[in-house]
C-alpha positions, 0 to 999 in steps of 0.5 A, a space after each residue: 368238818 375239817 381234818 388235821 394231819 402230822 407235824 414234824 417237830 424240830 426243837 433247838 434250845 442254845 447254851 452260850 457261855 458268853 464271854 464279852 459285855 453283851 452276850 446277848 446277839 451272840 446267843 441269838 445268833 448262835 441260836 440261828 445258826 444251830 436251828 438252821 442246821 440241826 435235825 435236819 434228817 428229822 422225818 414227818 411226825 416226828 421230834 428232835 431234841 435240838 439242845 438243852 435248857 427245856 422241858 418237854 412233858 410226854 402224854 400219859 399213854 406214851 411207850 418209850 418215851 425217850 426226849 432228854 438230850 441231844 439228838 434224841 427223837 420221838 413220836 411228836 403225838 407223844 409230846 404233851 407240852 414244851 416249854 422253851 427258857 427265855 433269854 437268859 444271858 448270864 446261863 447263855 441260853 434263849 430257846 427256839 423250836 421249830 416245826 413242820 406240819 401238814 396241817 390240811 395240805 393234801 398228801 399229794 404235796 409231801 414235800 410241802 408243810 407249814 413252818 411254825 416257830 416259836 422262840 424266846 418265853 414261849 410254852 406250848 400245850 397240845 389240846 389232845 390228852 393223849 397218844 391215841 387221841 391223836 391217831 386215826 385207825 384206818 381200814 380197807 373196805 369194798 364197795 357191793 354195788 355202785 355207790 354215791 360219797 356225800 359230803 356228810 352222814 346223810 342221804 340228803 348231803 351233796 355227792 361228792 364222788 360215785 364209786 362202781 362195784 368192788 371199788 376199793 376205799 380207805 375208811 377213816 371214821 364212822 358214825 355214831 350208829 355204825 351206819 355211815 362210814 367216813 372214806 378219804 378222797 385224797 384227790 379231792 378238796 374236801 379230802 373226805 366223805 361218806 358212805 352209807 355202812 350198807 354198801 361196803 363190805 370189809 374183812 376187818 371189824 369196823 368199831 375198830 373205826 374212831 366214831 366222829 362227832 360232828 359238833 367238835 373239829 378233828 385234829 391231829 397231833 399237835 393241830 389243836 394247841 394252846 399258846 403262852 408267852 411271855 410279858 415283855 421283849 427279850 430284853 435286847 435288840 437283836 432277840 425277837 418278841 416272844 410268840 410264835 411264827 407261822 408260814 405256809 408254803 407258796 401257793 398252797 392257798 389257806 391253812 387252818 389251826 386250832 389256837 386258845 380255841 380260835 379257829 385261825 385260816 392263814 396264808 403266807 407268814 404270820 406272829 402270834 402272842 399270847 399272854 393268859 388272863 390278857 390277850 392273844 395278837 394275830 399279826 400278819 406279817 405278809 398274806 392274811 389270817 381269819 379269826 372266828 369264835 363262834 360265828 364271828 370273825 374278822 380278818 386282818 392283811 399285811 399291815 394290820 393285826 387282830 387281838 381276842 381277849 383271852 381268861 386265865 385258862 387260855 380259852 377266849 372271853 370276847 369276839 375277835 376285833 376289828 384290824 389294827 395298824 401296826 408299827 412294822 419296826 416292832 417286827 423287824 427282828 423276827 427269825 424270818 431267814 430261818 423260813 422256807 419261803 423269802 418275805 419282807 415285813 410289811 409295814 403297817 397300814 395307814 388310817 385310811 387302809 384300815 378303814 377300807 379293810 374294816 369297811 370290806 369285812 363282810 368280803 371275806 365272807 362272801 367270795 373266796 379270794 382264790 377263786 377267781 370266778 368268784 371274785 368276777 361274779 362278785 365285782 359284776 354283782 356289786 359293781 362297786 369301785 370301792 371295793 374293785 379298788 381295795 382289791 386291787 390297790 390294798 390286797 394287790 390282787 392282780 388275777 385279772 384277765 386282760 378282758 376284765 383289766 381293760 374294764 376296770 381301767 376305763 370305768 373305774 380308773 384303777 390302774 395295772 403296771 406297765 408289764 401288765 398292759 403292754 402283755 395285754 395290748 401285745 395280746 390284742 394286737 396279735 388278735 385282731 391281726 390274726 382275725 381281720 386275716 381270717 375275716 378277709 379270707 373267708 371274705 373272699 371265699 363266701 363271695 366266689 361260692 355265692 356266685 358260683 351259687 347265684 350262676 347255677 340257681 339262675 340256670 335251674 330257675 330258667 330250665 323250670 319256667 320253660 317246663 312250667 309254660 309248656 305244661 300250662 299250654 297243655 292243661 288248658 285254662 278251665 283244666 289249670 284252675 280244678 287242678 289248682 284247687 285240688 293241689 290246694 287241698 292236698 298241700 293242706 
């Protein structure tokens, strides 16, 4: 199940009044600039009226919900829908919102969120109805006895966690029947678990608790949304197509969101569009994103694109399909410098790129891309060149250790750049140096301590065949031969 969290919501719509023959680069510009330094202060799960020439819907439950001009800010779960104004050069106006969101990122990463930005023609609609859908009560519980968090509401779910007695836990959800209880585990991947409701106890009333159904995803606001943009460029060079900018941090691995019912995992810097009744375009711009409808999905790389067919009520028609190439240049004036995190646009795919990224869908279902044990299990299960090469040629997936470089460039021919090899020679170099070293060393001490043995073994041997003669003399023939045979008897 996956859980969603806040957003941080910054809105800048910009009002020119242009003076000149083309106004419309001024109003773009002018745009950028106000988005790069309005709201600023803004805090987590929250909004910022950025300027005017929008309009923003509250929900139904919504208490003092005050978003009517410069400045004003509010709870981003109490927004409904927002709608931006297209480019309008006679009113010098072209809207542009901003947000930063959580998604599911750890809390342990509060400085770090996914940016979303849309621009131009572009309405958003949150999918929770209201305020309180959007909120999860929590509670403060104890363990009474030593106690097993699973991975779900079930005694035959996988364990998680164990807790001892009087172990303090957040409860974030419970079951239908009250008798399982849903607690975080910040410090974990999967973020939540489960504990059976008998062995906690709490001061507080557990239906106060939101109950979880397991057949639907959890959101929070605005994690689950639908988009709308509109036909056509903007009408210029300078204004970008209308859509919606997504960007993860660096290093913070996938992200998922919840599109005209699409479930989207991303990474890095994606474009969406979306036009009712039409389609919706998935573009990576750099890093990857997986679409899935129901039990299908495909996923598309930097140079590549995905659409899904979409009804008039925004919800999906058909399967995603397969990657496309696309032009590079259709993208080059998206507001990429209002992003956190520097990128270059890459260009579009070749034929025989797109080939290999369709031929190697199944891939992305199978291993996990930043997991690299997975990935050498993987290639030592498959040994197929093909898919080593797409790898490390089309995704430009250089995680390998120096071991697996070498095999992969004396059996499969694929080559590491130069400061990768010389790292890696360096490496072994110092290596055999430091244990042909201990080799000779050790070497030449098992070879005295072998003598000195060899010298003390001959001695002892000696001093026991002299001792051995003398008691033989002693016993006489017949006398030796009853006693071998009862030493016989007794060995055994």
């Amino acid at each position: 199940m996956k859980r969603f969290f806040p957003i941080v919501f910054l809105v800048i719509i910009v009002s020119v009044t242009a003076a000149q023959e083309n106004p419309c680069p001024v109003i773009i510009q002018n745009a950028l600039n106000n988005a790069d330094q309005f709201c600023s202060e803004v805090g987590r799960n929250q909004a910022c009226y950025g300027h005017i020439a929008m309009e923003a819907q509250p929900q139904p439950d919504a208490v003092d919900f005050q978003f009517a001009q410069t400045g004003d800010i509010t709870n981003v779960a109490s927004i409904q829908s927002l709608r931006l104004s297209p480019l309008d050069t006679a009113e010098g106006e072209w809207g542009l919102a901003v947000f930063k969101v959580q998604a599911n990122l750890p809390d342990t990463l509060p400085g770090q969120n996914v940016t979303l930005m849309m621009f131009g023609d572009t309405e958003i609609r949150n999918a929770a109805q209201t305020v309180a859908d959007q909120n999860t009560p929590t509670l403060d519980m104890i363990t009474t006895t030593d106690a097993n968090v699973r991975v779900g509401a079930s005694t035959s779910a996988v364990v998680l966690a164990s807790y001892t007695t009087n172990t303090l836990v957040t409860a974030t959800g419970r079951s239908l029947d009250n008798q399982w209880i849903r607690i975080d585990l910040p410090d974990l991947p999967q973020r939540a678990g489960w504990i059976s409701a008998q062995l906690l106890s709490t001061t507080g009333d557990i239906n106060t608790l939101k109950t979880i159904d397991f057949s639907t995803p959890e959101f929070g606001p605005m994690q689950a949304f639908y988009l709308s943009t509109g036909v056509g460029d903007a009408g210029c060079r300078e204004a970008p197509q209308n859509g919606l900018l997504v960007q993860t941090p660096q290093g913070a691995g996938t992200i998922n969101l919840a599109i005209n019912e699409v479930e989207v995992e991303m990474a890095s810097t994606v474009f969406f569009s979306a036009v009712p009744g039409d389609r919706m375009g998935v573009t990576p711009i750099e890093g990857s994103a997986k679409l899935t409808v129901g039990e299908n999905s495909s996923v598309a790389y930097e140079g590549s694109w995905i659409i899904v067919e979409l009804d008039e009520d925004f919800s999906p028609i058909d399967i995603p399909s397969e990657p496309v190439s696309y032009d590079g240049e259709d993208f080059e004036s998206l507001p990429v410098e209002l992003l956190d995190d520097d990128i270059e646009i890459a260009e579009g795919m070749d034929e025989d790129e797109i080939e290999l990224l369709v031929e190697n869908q199944d891939l992305f279902e199978s291993i996990d891309l930043d997991d690299v044990d997975d990935v050498y299990e993987y290639l030592a299960e498959t040994e197929d060149p093909d898919v080593i090469r797409f790898l490390t040629d089309e995704l430009e997936y250089q995680t390998f250790d120096g071991e697996l470089a070498e095999v992969l460039e004396e059996d499969y021919d694929i080559e590491f750049d130069d400061e990768f090899n010389d790292e890696f020679d360096e490496f072994d170099d110092e290596f055999d140096d430091e244990f042909d070293d201990e080799g000779d060393e050790f070497d030449d001490e098992f070879d005295d301590e072998f003598d000195e043995f060899d010298d003390e073994f001959d001695d002892e041997g000696d001093e026991f065949d002299d001792e051995f003669d003398d008691e033989g003399d002693d016993n006489g023939d017949d006398g030796g031969d009853d006693e071998d045979d009862g030493g016989d008897d007794d060995d055994f």
